[in-house]
TITIFI-123416 format. One record per residue (C-alpha): residue in three letters; x, y, z. Coordinates in nm, 2 decimals, padded with zeros to 4 digits. Layout:
% residues N
NODE_resn_xx_yy_zz
NODE_ALA_X_Y_Z
...
This chain:
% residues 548
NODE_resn_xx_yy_zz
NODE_UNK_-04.13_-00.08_05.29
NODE_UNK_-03.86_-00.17_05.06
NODE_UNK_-03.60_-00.44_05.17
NODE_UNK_-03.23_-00.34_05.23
NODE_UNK_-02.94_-00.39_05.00
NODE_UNK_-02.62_-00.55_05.16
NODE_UNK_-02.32_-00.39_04.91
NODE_UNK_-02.14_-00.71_04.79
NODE_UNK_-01.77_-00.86_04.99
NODE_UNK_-01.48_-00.65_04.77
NODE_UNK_-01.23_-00.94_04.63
NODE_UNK_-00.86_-00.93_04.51
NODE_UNK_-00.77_-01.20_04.27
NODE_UNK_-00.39_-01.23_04.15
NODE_UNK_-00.37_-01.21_03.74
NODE_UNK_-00.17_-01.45_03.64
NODE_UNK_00.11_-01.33_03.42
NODE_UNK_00.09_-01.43_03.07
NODE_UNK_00.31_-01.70_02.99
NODE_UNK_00.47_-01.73_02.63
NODE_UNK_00.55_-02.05_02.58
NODE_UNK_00.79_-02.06_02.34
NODE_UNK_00.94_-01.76_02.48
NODE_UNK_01.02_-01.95_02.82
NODE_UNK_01.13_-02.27_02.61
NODE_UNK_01.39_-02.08_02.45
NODE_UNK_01.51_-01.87_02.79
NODE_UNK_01.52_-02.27_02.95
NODE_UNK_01.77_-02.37_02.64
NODE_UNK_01.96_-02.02_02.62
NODE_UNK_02.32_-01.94_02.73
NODE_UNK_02.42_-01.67_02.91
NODE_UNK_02.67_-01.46_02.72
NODE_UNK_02.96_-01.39_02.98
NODE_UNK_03.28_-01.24_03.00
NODE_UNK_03.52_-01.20_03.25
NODE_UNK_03.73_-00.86_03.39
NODE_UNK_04.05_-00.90_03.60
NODE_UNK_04.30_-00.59_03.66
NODE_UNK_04.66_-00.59_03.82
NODE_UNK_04.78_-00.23_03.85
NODE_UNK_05.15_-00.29_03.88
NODE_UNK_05.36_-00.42_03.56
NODE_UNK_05.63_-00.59_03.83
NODE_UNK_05.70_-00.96_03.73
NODE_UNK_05.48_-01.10_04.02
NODE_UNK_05.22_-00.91_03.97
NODE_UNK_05.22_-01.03_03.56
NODE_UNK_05.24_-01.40_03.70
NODE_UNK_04.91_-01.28_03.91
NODE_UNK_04.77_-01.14_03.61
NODE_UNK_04.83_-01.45_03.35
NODE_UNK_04.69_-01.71_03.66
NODE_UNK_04.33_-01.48_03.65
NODE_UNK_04.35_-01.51_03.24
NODE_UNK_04.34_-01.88_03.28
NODE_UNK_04.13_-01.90_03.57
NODE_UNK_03.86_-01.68_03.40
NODE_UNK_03.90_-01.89_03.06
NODE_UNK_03.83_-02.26_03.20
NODE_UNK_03.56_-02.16_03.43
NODE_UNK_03.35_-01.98_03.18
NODE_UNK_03.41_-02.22_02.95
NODE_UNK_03.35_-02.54_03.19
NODE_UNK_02.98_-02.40_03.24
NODE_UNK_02.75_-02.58_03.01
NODE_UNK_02.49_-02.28_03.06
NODE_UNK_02.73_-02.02_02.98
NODE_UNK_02.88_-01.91_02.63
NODE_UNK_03.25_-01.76_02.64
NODE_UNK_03.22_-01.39_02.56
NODE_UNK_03.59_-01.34_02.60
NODE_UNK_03.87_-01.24_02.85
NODE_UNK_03.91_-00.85_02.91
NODE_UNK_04.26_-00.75_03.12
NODE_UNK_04.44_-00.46_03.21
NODE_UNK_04.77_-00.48_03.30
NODE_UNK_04.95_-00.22_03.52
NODE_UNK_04.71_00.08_03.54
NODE_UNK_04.54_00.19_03.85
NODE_UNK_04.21_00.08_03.94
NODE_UNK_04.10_00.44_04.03
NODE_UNK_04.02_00.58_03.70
NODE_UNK_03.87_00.38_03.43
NODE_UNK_03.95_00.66_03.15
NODE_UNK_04.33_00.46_03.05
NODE_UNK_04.17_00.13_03.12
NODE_UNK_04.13_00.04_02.73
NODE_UNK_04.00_-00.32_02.79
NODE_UNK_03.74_-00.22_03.07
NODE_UNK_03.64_00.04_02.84
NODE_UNK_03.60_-00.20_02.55
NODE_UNK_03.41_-00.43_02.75
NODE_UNK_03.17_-00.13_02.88
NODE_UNK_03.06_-00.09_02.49
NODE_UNK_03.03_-00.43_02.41
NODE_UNK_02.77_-00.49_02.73
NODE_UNK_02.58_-00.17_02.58
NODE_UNK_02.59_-00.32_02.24
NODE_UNK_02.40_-00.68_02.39
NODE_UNK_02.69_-00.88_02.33
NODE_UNK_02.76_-00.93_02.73
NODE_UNK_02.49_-01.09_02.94
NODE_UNK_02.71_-01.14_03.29
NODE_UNK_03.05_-01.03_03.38
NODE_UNK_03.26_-01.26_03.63
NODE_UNK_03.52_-01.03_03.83
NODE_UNK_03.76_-01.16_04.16
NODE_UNK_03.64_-00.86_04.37
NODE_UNK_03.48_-00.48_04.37
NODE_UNK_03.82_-00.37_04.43
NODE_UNK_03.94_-00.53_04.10
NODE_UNK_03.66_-00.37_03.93
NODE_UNK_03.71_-00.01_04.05
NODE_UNK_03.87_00.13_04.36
NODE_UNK_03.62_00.46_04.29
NODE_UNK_03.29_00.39_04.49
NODE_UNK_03.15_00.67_04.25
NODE_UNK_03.27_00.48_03.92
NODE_UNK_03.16_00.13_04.09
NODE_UNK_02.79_00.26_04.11
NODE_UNK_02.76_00.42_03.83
NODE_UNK_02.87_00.13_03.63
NODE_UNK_02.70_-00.10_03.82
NODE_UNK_02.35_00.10_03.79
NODE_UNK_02.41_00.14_03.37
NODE_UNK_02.48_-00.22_03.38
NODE_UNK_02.17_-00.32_03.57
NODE_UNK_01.96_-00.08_03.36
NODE_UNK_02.07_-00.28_03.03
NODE_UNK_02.01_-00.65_03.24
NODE_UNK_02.40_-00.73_03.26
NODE_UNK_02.45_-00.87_03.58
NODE_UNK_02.84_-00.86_03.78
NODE_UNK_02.96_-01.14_03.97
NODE_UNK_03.19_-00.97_04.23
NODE_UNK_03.33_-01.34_04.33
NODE_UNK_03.52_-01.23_04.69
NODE_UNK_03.20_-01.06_04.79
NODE_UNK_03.01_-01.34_04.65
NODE_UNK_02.72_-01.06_04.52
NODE_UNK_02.52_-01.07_04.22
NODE_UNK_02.49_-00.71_04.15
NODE_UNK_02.12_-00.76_03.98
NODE_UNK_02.03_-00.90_04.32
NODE_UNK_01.80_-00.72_04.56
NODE_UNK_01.98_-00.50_04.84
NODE_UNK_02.32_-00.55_04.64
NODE_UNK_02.38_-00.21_04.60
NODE_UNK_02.41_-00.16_04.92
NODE_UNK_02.65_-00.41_05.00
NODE_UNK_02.81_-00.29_04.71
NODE_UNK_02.83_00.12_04.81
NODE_UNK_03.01_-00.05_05.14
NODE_UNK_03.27_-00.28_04.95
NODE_UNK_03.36_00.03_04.74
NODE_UNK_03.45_00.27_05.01
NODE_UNK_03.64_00.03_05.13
NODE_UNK_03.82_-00.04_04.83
NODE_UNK_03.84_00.35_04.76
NODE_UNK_04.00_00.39_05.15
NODE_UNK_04.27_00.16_05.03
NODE_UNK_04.40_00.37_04.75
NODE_UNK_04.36_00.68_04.95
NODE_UNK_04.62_00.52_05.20
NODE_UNK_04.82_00.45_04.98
NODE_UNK_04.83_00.71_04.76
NODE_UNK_04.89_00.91_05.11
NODE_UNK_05.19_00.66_05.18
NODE_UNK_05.31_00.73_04.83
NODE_UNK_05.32_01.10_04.89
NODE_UNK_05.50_01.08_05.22
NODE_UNK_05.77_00.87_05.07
NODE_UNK_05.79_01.10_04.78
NODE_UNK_05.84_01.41_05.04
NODE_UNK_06.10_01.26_05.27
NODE_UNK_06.27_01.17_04.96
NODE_UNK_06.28_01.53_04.81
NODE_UNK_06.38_01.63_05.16
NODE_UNK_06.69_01.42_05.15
NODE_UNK_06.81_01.56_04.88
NODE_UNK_06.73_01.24_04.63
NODE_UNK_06.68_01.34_04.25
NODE_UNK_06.49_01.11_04.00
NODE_UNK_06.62_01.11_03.66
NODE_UNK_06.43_00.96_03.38
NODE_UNK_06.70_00.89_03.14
NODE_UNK_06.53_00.76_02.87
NODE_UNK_06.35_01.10_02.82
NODE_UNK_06.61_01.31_02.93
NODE_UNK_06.85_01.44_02.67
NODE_UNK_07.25_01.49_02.74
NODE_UNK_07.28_01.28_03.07
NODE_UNK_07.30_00.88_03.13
NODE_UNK_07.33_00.63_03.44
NODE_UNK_07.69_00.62_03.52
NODE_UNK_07.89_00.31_03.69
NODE_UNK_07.81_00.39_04.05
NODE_UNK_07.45_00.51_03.98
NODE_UNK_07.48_00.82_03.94
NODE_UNK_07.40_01.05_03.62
NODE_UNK_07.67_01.14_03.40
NODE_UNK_07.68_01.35_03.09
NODE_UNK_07.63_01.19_02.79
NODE_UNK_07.91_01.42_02.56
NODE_UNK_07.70_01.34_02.24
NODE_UNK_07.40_01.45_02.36
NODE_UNK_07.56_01.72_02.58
NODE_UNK_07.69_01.89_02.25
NODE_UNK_07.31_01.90_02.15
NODE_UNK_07.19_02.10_02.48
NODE_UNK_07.50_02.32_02.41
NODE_UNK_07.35_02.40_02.09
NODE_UNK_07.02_02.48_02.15
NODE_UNK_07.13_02.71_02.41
NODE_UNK_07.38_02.90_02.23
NODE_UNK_07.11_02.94_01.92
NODE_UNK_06.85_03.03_02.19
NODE_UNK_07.09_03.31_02.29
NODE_UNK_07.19_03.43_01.94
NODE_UNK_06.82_03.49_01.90
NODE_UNK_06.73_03.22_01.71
NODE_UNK_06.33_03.12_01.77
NODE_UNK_06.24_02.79_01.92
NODE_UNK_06.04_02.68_01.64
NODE_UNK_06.41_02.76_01.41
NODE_UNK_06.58_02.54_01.64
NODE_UNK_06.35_02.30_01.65
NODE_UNK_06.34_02.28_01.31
NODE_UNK_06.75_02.30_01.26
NODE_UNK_06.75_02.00_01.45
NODE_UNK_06.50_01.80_01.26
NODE_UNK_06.69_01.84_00.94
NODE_UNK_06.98_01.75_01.11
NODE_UNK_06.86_01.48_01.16
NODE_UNK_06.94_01.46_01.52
NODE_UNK_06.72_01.28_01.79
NODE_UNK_06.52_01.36_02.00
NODE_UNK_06.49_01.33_02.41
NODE_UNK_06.26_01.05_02.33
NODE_UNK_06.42_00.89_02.03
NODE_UNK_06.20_01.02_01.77
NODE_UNK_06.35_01.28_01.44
NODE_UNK_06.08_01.52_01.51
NODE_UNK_06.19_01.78_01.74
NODE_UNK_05.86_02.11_01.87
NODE_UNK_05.88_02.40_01.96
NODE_UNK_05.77_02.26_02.37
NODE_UNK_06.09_02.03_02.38
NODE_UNK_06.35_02.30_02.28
NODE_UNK_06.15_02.51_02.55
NODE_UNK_06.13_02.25_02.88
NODE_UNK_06.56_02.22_02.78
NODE_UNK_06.61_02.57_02.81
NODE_UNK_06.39_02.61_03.13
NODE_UNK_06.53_02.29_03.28
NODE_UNK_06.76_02.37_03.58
NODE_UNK_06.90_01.99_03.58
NODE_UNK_07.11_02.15_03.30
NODE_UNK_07.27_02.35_03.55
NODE_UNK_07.39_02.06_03.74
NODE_UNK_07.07_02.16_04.03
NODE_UNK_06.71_02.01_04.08
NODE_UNK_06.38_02.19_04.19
NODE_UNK_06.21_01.91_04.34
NODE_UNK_05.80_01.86_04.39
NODE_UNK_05.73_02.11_04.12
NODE_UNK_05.38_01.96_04.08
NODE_UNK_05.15_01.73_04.27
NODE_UNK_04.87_01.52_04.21
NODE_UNK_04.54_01.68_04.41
NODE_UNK_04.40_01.32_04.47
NODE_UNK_04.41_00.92_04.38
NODE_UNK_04.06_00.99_04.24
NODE_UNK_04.12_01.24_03.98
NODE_UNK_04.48_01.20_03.94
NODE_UNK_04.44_01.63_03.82
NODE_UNK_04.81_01.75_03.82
NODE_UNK_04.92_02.08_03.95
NODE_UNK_05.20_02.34_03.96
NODE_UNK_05.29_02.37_04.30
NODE_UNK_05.33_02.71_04.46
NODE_UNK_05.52_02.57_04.83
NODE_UNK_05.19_02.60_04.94
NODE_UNK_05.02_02.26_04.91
NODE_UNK_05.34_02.04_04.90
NODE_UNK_05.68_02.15_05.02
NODE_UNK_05.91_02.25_04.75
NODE_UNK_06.31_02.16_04.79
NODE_UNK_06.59_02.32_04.52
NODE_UNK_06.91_02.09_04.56
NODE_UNK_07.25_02.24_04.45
NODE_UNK_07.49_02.07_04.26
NODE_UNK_07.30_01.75_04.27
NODE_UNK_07.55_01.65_03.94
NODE_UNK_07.78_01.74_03.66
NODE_UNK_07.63_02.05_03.49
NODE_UNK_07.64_02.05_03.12
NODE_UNK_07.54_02.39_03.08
NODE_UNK_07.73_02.69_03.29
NODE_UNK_07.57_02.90_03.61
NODE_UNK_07.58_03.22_03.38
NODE_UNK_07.43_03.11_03.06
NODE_UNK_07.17_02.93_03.20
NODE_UNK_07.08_03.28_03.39
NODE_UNK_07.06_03.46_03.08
NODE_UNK_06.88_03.19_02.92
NODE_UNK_06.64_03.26_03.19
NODE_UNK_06.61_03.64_03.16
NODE_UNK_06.59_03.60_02.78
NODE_UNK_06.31_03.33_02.80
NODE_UNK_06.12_03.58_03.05
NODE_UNK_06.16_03.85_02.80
NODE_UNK_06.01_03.67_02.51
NODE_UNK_05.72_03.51_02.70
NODE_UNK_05.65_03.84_02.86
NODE_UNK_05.62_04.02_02.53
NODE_UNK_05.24_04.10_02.45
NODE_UNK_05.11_04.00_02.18
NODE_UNK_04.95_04.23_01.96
NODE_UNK_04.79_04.28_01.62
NODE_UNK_05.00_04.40_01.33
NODE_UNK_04.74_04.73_01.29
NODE_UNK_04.44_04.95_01.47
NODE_UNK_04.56_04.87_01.78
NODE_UNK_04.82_04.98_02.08
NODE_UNK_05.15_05.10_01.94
NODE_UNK_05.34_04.78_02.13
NODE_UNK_05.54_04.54_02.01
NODE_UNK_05.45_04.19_01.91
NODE_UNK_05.52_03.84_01.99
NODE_UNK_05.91_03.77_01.95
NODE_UNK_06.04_03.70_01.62
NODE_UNK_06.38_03.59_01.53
NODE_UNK_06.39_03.69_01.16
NODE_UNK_06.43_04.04_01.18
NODE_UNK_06.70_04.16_01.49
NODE_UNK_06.60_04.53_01.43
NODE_UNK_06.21_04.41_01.54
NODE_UNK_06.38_04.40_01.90
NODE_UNK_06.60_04.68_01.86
NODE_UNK_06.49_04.97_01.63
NODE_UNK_06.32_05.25_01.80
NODE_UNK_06.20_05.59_01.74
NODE_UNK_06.43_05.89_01.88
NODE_UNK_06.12_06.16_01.91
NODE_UNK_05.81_05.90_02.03
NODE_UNK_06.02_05.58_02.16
NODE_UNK_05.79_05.35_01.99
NODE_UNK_05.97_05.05_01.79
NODE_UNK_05.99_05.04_01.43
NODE_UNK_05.80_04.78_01.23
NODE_UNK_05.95_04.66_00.88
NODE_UNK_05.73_04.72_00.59
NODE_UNK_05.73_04.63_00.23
NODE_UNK_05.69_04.92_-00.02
NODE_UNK_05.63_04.87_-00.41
NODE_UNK_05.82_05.12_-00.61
NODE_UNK_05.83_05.09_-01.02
NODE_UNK_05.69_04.71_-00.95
NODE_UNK_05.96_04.61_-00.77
NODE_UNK_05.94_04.55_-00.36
NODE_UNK_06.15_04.77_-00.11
NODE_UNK_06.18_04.69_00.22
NODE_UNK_06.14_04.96_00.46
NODE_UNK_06.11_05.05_00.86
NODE_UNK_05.88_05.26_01.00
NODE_UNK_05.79_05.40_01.33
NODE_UNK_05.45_05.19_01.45
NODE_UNK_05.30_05.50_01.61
NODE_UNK_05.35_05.69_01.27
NODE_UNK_05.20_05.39_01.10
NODE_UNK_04.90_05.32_01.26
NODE_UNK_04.77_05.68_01.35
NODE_UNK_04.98_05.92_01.13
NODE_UNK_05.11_06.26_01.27
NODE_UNK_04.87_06.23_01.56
NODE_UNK_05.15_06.10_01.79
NODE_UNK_05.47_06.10_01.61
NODE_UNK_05.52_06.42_01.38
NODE_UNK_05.87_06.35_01.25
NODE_UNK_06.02_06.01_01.25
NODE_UNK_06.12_05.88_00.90
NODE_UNK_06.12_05.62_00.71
NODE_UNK_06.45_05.42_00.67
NODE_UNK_06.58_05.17_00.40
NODE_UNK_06.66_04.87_00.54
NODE_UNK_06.98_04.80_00.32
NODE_UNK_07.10_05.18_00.43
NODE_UNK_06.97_05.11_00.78
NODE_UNK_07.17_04.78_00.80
NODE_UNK_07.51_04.92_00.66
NODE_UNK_07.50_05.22_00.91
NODE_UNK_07.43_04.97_01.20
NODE_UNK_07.72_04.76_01.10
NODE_UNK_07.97_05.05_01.06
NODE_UNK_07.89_05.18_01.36
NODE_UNK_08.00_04.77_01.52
NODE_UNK_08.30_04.77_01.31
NODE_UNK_08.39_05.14_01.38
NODE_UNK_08.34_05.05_01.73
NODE_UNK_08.54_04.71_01.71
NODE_UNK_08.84_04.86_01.49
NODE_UNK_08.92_05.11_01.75
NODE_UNK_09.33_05.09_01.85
NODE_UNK_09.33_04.84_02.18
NODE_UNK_09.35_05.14_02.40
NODE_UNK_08.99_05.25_02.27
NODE_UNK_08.88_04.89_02.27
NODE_UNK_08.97_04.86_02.63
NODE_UNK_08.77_05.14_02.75
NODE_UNK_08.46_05.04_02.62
NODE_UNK_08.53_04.71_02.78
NODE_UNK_08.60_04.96_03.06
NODE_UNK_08.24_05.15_03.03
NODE_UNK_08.04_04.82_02.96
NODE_UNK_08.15_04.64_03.28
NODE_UNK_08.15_04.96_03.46
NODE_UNK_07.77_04.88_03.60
NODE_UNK_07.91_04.55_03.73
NODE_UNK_08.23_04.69_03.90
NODE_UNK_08.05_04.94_04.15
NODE_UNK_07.85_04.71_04.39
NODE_UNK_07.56_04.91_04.56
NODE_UNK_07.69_04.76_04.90
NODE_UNK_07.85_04.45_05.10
NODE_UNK_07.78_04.10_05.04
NODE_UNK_07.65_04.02_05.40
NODE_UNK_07.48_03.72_05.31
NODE_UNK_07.71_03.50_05.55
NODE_UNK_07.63_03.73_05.87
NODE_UNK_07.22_03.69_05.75
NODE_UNK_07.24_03.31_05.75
NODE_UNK_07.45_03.35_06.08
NODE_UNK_07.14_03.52_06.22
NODE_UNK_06.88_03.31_06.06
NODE_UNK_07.03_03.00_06.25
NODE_UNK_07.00_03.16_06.57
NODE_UNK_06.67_03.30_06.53
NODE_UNK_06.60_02.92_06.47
NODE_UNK_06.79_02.80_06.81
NODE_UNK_06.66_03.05_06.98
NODE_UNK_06.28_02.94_06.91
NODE_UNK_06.37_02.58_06.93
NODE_UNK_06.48_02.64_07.25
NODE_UNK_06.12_02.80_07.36
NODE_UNK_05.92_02.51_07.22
NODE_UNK_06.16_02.31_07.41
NODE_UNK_06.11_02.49_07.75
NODE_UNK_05.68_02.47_07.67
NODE_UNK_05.76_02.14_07.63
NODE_UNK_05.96_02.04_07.92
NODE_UNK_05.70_02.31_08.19
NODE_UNK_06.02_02.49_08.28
NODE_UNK_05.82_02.82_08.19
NODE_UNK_05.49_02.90_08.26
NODE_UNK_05.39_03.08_07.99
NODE_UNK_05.48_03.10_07.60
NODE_UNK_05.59_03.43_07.49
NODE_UNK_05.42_03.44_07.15
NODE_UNK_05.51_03.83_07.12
NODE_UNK_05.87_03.75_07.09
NODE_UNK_05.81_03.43_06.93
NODE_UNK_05.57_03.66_06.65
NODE_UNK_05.94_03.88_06.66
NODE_UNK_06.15_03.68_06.56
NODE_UNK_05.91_03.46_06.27
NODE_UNK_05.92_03.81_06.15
NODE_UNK_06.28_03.90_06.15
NODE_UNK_06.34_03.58_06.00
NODE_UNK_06.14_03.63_05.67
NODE_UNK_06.27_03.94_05.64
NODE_UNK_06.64_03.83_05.62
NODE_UNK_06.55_03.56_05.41
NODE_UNK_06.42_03.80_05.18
NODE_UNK_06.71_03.98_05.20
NODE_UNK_06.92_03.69_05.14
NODE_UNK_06.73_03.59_04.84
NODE_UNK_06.72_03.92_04.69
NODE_UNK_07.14_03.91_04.75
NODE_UNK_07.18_03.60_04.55
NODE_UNK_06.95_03.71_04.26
NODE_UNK_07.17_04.01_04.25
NODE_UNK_07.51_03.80_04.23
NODE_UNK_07.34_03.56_04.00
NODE_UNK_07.26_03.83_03.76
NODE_UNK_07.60_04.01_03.81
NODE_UNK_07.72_03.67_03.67
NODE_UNK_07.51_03.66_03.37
NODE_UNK_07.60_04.01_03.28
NODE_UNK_07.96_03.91_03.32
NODE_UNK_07.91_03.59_03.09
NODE_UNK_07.71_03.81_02.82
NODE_UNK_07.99_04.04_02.84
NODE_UNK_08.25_03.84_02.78
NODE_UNK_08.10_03.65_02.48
NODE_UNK_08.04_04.04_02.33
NODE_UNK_08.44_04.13_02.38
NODE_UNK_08.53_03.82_02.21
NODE_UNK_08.33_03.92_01.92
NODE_UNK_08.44_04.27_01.91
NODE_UNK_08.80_04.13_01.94
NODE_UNK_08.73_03.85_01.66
NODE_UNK_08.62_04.21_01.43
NODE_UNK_08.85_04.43_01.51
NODE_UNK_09.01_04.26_01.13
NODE_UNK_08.74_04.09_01.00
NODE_UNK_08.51_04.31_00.83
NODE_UNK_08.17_04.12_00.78
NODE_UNK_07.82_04.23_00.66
NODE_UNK_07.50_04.27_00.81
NODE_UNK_07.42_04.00_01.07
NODE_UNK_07.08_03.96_01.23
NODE_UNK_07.25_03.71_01.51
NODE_UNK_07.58_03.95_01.53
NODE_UNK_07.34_04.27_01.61
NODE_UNK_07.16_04.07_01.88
NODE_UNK_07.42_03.96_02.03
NODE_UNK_07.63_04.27_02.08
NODE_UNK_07.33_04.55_02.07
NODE_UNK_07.06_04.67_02.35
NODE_UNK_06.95_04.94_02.09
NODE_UNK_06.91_05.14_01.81
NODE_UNK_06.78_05.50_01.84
NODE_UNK_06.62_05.66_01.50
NODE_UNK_06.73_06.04_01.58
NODE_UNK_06.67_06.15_01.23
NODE_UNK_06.70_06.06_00.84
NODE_UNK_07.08_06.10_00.84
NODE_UNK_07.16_05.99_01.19
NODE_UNK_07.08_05.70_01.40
NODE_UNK_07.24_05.61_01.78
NODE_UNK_07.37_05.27_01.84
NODE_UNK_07.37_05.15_02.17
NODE_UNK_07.57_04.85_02.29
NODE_UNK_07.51_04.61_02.57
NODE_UNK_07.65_04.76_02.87
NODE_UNK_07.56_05.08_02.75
NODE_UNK_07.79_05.30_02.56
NODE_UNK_07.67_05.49_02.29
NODE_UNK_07.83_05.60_01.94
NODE_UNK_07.63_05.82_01.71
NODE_UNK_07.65_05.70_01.33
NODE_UNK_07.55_05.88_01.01
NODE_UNK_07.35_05.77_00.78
NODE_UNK_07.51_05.71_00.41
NODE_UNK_07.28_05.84_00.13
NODE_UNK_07.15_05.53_-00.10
């Protein structure tokens, strides 16, 4: 019988960790590389003082630690601690820490750091990966320190609950604002106004006569990018100060209602303090409040309507390619008036100008777009005009027109301002806002009696009536002003085209690209010897077609 074997006692033994000597020698005689972050996010003189105290503060107590090497001094004045995309010196300090420059950073609290829990741990966790360690010195928290993330995550939210209350304060003091009535100008970037004596803007009459300009150019037909570019040889500067004027500046002056002496107010809003994304507000997420006659209006009620209509009708042109593709019109263009106006009499497509070479030499030409992209498929007889023959017929028929004795130049006054003599109906606007108010005392006074239990039970049906009556005749009473408001614009553009009729009637002139725009809706191709010219308002007057 063999003896038993006992299995022998399992033992753990601790390896000791290998120790390099001269490794640990230098670590024991090493400085650690630090630099220090400090933020103030207002530029206000007492903040600024705050700001140049944390420079110094920073600067002796790095340097008065024997174990620590001065890395430098990184500060960002007046920027919000919410977003560390602007914050040029955080970000600069973020690539020197990746680049092994920064060993520790030294910052007053996590709320000077970021006020975005989300950006404070993901900073804080790239940091730690690379073995740079934060000193948050309010929180006294290492963050390479075990558990300090948590402590951390908490400190953040609290710092990020801040800014969302008073980002939320911000907004409610912007919206009462708007609701009084109170208009923010930013003179400095806002051409053809100033701050008057009491406060108050005032029109600058320098700068005025620029605004007057570019609207009058706009309404010749002139492009923005022309303007903009008349302008910049002028030499004539811009809303911020600078010679070189765009295309976008010529456009927010012509779409800015300020001009018109009113102010939409909230027209966008910020979605959050954490993204800081900027939207166009619809009424829907912020109230939206339009004050009338908030100050002096440099540009007139009128113009600034058809400035509107015409700036609709470029933008809403579709853009198309040249060729091979839907017989529409392009893009606007101001070089060529007849590219608005020139149309075919049999298809009703516009004409497109052309360049032909005959005998070597180049001969511009228009031609109906639905002729010259598919043939006779469409169109089987519109021709092709000259455009020297074209032009003269087009300006004999104005001057024809504009030479007439002043009994004939009367009546087409007469039969242009027809359409705006013969109202469709009343102007009842006052008895809808009559009925509007006491729709709205007449559901006041329901909430009232919920409120006070002297009846029993709400009515919502009639309550539901009358919400609904209401919107209706606020429809109806917006639909009444945009009526008047273009029967005023039609009046303006009327009157500018008899003063230029009356200013012909002895002045013969040639061809005028900014003359035809001005005084034509259209010009009807009806054959190769006779064309119809249309004039704004609507009369008609047939012209013949002179033989090169």
């Amino acid at each position: 019988m063999q003896p038993t074997m006992t299995a022998p006692q399992k033992v753990v033994r601790k390896i000791p960790a290998k120790i390099d000597i001269a490794e640990e020698i230098k670590q024991a005689h090493r400085q650690l590389r630090v630099a220090a972050y400090c933020r103030v996010s207002t530029a206000q003189e007492e903040q600024l003082n705050i700001y140049d105290v944390q420079v110094r503060y920073y600067t002796e107590k790095i340097r008065s630690e024997p174990k620590w090497a001065f890395v430098g001094i990184f500060a960002d004045r007046g920027l919000s601690g919410t977003s560390t995309k602007k914050r040029d010196e955080f970000n600069k300090m973020i690539k020197m820490c990746r680049r092994g420059k920064i060993d520790m950073i030294i910052t007053k609290s996590i709320s000077r750091f970021a006020r975005n829990t989300a950006d404070v741990l993901k900073y804080v966790r790239m940091l730690k990966e690379i073995g740079v360690d934060i000193f948050f010195e309010e929180q006294n928290i290492h963050s390479t320190q075990p558990g300090a993330e948590f402590y951390i995550t908490i400190y953040g939210s609290i710092a990020q609950s801040e800014s969302e209350n008073i980002s939320a304060n911000v907004i409610w003091g912007k919206n009462q604002s708007a609701k009084e009535g109170k208009v923010p100008f930013q003179y400095k970037r806002f051409l053809g106004y100033r701050r008057g004596p009491d406060g108050k803007p005032e029109i600058d009459p320098e700068q005025a006569e620029v605004v007057k300009r570019i609207y009058e150019r706009f309404l010749a037909g002139d492009s923005m990018t022309t303007i903009a570019n008349d302008l910049t040889a002028d030499g004539i500067p811009t809303p911020t100060g600078s010679g070189k004027w765009v295309p976008g500046t010529i456009q927010s002056i012509i779409s800015n209602e300020k001009y018109a002496g009113n102010a939409v107010l909230n027209k966008t809003y910020v979605v959050d303090c954490i993204s800081k994304k900027v939207r166009r507000n619809d009424g829907k997420a912020r109230p939206m409040y339009f004050v009338e006659n908030n100050h002096p209006a440099i540009i007139d009620p009128a113009t600034f309507g058809r400035a509107q209509e015409e700036l609709a009708r470029r933008t809403g042109k579709r853009k198309v390619k040249q060729k091979g593709t839907k017989t529409e019109q392009g893009r606007y263009s101001s070089k060529y008036a007849l590219t608005e106006l020139l149309v075919c009499g049999e298809c009703g497509t516009p004409y497109r100008r052309c360049t032909w070479t005959v005998k070597g030499e180049k001969k511009p030409v228009w031609r109906c777009i639905n002729r010259l992209d598919f043939g006779k498929r469409y169109c089987h007889h519109s021709p092709t005009m000259e455009e020297s023959v074209l032009q003269e017929a087009v300006m004999a028929a104005i001057m024809r027109t504009a030479k007439q004795s002043a009994d004939v130049l009367g009546t087409l006054k007469l039969h242009i301002g027809m359409g705006l003599k013969n109202d469709s109906g009343e102007d009842n606007s006052l008895d809808i806002q009559i009925r509007i108010a006491e729709i709205d005392a007449q559901f006041k006074a329901m909430l009232q009696a919920i409120a006070t239990d002297t009846v029993e039970d709400f009515d919502e049906q009639r309550a539901t009536a009358l919400m609904s009556e209401k919107n209706s005749l606020e429809q109806q009473l917006a639909q009444l002003d945009n009526a008047q408001q273009e029967k005023e614009n039609e009046e303006s553009r009327l009157d500018e085209i008899f003063t230029i009729l009356d200013g012909l009637e002895n002045h013969p002139m040639e061809y005028d690209d900014r003359l035809v725009r001005q005084v034509l809706e259209c010009v009807v191709v009806e054959s190769k010897e006779r064309i119809k010219v249309i004039f704004a308002g609507g009369l008609e007057v047939e012209q013949a077609i002179e033989k090169a």
